[in-house]
C-alpha positions as CSV (number, residue, x, y, z in Angstrom):
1,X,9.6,-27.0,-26.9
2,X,6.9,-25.6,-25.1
3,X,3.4,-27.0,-24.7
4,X,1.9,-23.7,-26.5
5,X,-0.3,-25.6,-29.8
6,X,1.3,-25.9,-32.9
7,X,-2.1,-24.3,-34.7
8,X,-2.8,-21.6,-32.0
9,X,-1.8,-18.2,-32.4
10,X,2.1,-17.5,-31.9
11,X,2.8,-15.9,-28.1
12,X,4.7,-13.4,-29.8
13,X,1.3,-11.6,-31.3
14,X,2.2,-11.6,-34.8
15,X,-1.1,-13.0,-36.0
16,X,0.2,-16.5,-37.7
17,X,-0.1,-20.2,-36.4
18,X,2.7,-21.3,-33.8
19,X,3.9,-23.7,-36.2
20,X,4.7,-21.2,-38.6
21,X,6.4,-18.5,-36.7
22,X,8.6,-19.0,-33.6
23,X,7.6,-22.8,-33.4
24,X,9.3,-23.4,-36.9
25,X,12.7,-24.0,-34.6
26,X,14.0,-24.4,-31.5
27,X,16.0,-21.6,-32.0
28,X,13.1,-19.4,-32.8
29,X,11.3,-20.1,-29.6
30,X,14.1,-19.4,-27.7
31,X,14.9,-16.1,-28.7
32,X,11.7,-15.8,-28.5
33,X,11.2,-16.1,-24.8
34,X,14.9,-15.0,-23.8
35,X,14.1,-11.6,-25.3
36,X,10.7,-11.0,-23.2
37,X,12.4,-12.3,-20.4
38,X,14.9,-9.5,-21.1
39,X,12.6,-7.0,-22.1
40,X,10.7,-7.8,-18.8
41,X,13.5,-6.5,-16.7
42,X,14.9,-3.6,-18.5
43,X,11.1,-1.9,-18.4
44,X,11.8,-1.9,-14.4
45,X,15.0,0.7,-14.8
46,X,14.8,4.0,-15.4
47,X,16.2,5.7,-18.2
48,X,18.8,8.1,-16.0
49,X,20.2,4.5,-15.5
50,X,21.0,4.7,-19.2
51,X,19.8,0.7,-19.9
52,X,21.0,-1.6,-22.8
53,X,19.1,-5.0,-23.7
54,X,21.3,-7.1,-25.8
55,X,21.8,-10.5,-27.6
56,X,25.2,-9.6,-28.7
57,X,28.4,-11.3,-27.2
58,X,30.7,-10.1,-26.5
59,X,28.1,-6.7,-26.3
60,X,29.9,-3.6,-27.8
61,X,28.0,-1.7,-25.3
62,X,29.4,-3.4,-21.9
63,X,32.9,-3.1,-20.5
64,X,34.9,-5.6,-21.7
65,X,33.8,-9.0,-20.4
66,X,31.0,-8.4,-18.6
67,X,28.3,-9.4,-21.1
68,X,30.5,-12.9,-21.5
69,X,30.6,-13.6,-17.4
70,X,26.8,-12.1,-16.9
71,X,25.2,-13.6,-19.7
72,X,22.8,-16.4,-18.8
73,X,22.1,-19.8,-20.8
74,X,19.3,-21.3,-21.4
75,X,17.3,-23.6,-23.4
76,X,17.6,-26.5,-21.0
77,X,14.7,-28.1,-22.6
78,X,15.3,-27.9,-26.2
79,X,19.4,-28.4,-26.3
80,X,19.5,-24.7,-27.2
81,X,22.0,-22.2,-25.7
82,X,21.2,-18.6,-26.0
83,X,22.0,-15.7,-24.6
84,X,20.8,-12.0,-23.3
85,X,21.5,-9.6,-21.0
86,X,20.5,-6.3,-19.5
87,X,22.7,-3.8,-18.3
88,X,22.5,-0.5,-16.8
89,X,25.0,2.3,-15.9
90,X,25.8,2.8,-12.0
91,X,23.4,2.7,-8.9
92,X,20.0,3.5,-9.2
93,X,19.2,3.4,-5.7
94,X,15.6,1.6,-5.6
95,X,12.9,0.9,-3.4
96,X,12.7,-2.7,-1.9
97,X,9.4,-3.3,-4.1
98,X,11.9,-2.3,-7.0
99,X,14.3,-4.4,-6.3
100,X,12.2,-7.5,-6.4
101,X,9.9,-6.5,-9.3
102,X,13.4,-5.9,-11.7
103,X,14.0,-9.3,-10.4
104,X,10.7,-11.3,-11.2
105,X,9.5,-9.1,-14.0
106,X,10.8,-10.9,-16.7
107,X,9.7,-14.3,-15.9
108,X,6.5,-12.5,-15.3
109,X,6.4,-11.1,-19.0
110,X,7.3,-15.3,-19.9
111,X,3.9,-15.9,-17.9
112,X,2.0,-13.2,-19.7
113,X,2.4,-13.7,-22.7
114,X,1.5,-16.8,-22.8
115,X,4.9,-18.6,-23.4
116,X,4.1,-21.4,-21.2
117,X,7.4,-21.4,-19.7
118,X,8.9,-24.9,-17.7
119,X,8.1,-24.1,-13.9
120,X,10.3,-25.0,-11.3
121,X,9.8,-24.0,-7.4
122,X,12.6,-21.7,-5.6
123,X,13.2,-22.9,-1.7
124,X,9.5,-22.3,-0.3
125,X,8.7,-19.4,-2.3
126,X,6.4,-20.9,-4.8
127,X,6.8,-22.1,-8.6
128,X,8.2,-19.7,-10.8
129,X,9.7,-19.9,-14.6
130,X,13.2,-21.8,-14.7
131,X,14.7,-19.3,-16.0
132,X,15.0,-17.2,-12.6
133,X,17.1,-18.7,-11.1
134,X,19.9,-16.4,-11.6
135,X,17.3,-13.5,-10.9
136,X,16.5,-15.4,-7.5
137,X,20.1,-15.7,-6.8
138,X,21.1,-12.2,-7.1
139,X,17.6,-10.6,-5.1
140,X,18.3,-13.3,-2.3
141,X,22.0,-12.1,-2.1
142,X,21.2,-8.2,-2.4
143,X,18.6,-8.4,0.1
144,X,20.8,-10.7,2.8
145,X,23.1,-8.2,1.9
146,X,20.7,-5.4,2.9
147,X,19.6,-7.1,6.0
148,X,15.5,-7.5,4.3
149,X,16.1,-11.0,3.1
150,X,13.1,-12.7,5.8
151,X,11.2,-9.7,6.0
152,X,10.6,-9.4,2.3
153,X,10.6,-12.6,1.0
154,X,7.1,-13.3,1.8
155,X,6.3,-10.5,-0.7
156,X,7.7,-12.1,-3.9
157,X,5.1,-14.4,-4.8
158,X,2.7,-11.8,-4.4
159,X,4.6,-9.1,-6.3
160,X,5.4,-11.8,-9.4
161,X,1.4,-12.7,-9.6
162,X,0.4,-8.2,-9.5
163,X,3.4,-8.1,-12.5
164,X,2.0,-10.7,-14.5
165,X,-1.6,-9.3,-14.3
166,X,-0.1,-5.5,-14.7
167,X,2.0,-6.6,-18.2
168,X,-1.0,-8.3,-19.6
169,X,-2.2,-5.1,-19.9
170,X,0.8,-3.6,-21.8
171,X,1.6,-6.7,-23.7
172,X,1.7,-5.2,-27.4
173,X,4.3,-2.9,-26.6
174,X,6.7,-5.6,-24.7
175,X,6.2,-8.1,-28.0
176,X,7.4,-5.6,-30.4
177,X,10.0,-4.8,-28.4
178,X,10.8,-8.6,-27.8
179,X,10.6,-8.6,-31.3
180,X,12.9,-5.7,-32.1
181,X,15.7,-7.2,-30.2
182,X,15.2,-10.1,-32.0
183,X,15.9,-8.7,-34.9
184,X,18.3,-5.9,-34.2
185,X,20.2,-7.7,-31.4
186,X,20.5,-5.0,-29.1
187,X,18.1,-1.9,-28.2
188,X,19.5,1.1,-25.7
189,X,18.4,4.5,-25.7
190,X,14.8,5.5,-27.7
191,X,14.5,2.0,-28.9
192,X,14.3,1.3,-25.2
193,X,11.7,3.8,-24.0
194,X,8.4,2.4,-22.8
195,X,5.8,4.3,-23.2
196,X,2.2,2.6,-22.3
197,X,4.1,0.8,-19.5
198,X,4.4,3.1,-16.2
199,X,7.0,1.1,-13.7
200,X,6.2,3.9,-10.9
201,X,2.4,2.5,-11.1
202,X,3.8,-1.1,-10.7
203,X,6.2,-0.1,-7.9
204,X,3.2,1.9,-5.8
205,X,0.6,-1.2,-6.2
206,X,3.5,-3.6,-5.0
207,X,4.4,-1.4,-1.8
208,X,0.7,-0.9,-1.4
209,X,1.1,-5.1,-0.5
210,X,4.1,-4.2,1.7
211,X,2.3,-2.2,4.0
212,X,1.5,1.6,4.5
213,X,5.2,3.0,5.1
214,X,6.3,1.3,2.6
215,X,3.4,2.8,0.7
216,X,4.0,5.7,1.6
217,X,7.9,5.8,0.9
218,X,7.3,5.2,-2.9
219,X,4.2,7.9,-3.3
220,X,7.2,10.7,-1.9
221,X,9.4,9.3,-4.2
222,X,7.5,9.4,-7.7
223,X,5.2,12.4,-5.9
224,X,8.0,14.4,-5.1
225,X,7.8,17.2,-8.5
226,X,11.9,18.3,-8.4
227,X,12.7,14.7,-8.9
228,X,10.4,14.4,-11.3
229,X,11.9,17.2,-13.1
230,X,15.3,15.9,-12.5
231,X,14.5,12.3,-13.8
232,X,13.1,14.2,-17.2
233,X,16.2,16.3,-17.7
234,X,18.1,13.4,-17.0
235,X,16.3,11.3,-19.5
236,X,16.1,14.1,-22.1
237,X,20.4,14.4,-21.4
238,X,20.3,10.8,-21.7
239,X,18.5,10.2,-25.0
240,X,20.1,13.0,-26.7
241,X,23.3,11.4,-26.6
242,X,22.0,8.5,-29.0
């Protein structure tokens, strides 16, 4: 269990004392903090990526057996072994500051809100929640892939601590939806949209610590107004299939 007080208010903003809410199991607190940790990195893909957050396994929305070989495990701490995933449809080509917010943004959202999550430190990066290691793992392997592995890892620290600060900002709107897949087991499609939360915003403030090119890549791309209008047909397309 965490070291969140048994009297204070619950993390997961439901007005009632730890103790009574997601601190009456182990279970609870879990769930809890898998599905903000989820939530976290489905608010970094667009919706032409046609996204699905899930606790179910095996997940009737991925192919078959990918939600069993993705899914990671956790509860280390408390002996419990949950699982989530997030999954998205094809390539959606992103910025280097968007690949390593959809990587960190979820243990950000642990940080946020205030779930006191066990912190362990990755290589020389810096101390992050335990439960990134997978998300490490894949950014350091897509970026060596890429070539941008030691010229961008020098940026993740940074980028975790301007995510954290950004989703304290929008944190009602990530707990209900925390809470929602909680309840429902998996959201996709309008139960999915985010609506105070802008991850163009986060992207720009993030390349804005890369430098001005890189600044400047991601204004044209979010700037650019047949895109724009190409990402809203595309979302429109997308929703009206649900």
């Amino acid at each position: 269990m965490p070291k969140i007080g048994r009297n204070t208010p619950c993390p997961c903003g439901q007005e009632k004392k730890f103790k009574n809410c997601h601190g009456k199991t182990d279970q609870a607190f879990a769930e809890l903090k898998e599905g903000m940790h989820e939530i976290g990195h489905s608010a970094m893909l667009p919706q032409s990526a046609q996204p699905h957050v899930s606790f179910s396994d095996p997940c009737p929305l991925c192919v078959e057996g990918e939600s069993r070989t993705q899914v990671r495990q956790i509860g280390q701490t408390t002996g419990v072994s949950i699982g989530a995933h997030s999954s998205y449809a094809g390539e959606f080509d992103p910025l280097l500051p968007e690949f390593i917010l959809h990587s960190v943004l979820g243990g950000a959202a642990e940080v946020a809100c205030g779930l006191e999550p066990t912190m362990t430190t990755f290589e020389d990066l810096g101390q992050f929640p335990e439960s990134m290691g997978f998300d490490f793992d894949d950014l350091r392997a897509e970026l060596t892939h890429r070539g941008l592995w030691e010229q961008s890892r020098k940026y993740i620290k940074p980028c975790f601590e301007l995510a954290v600060r950004d989703l304290r900002q929008h944190l009602p709107e990530f707990r209900r939806l925390a809470l929602q897949l909680i309840e429902k087991r998996t959201l996709v499609g309008d139960d999915l949209a985010f609506t105070s939360f802008r991850r163009e915003k986060l992207i720009i403030d993030a390349a804005e610590l890369m430098g001005p090119e890189v600044k400047q890549a991601a204004q044209k791309k979010f700037s650019n107004p047949e895109k724009q209008k190409d990402t809203e047909r595309q979302r429109t397309k997308d929703q009206s299939k649900h």
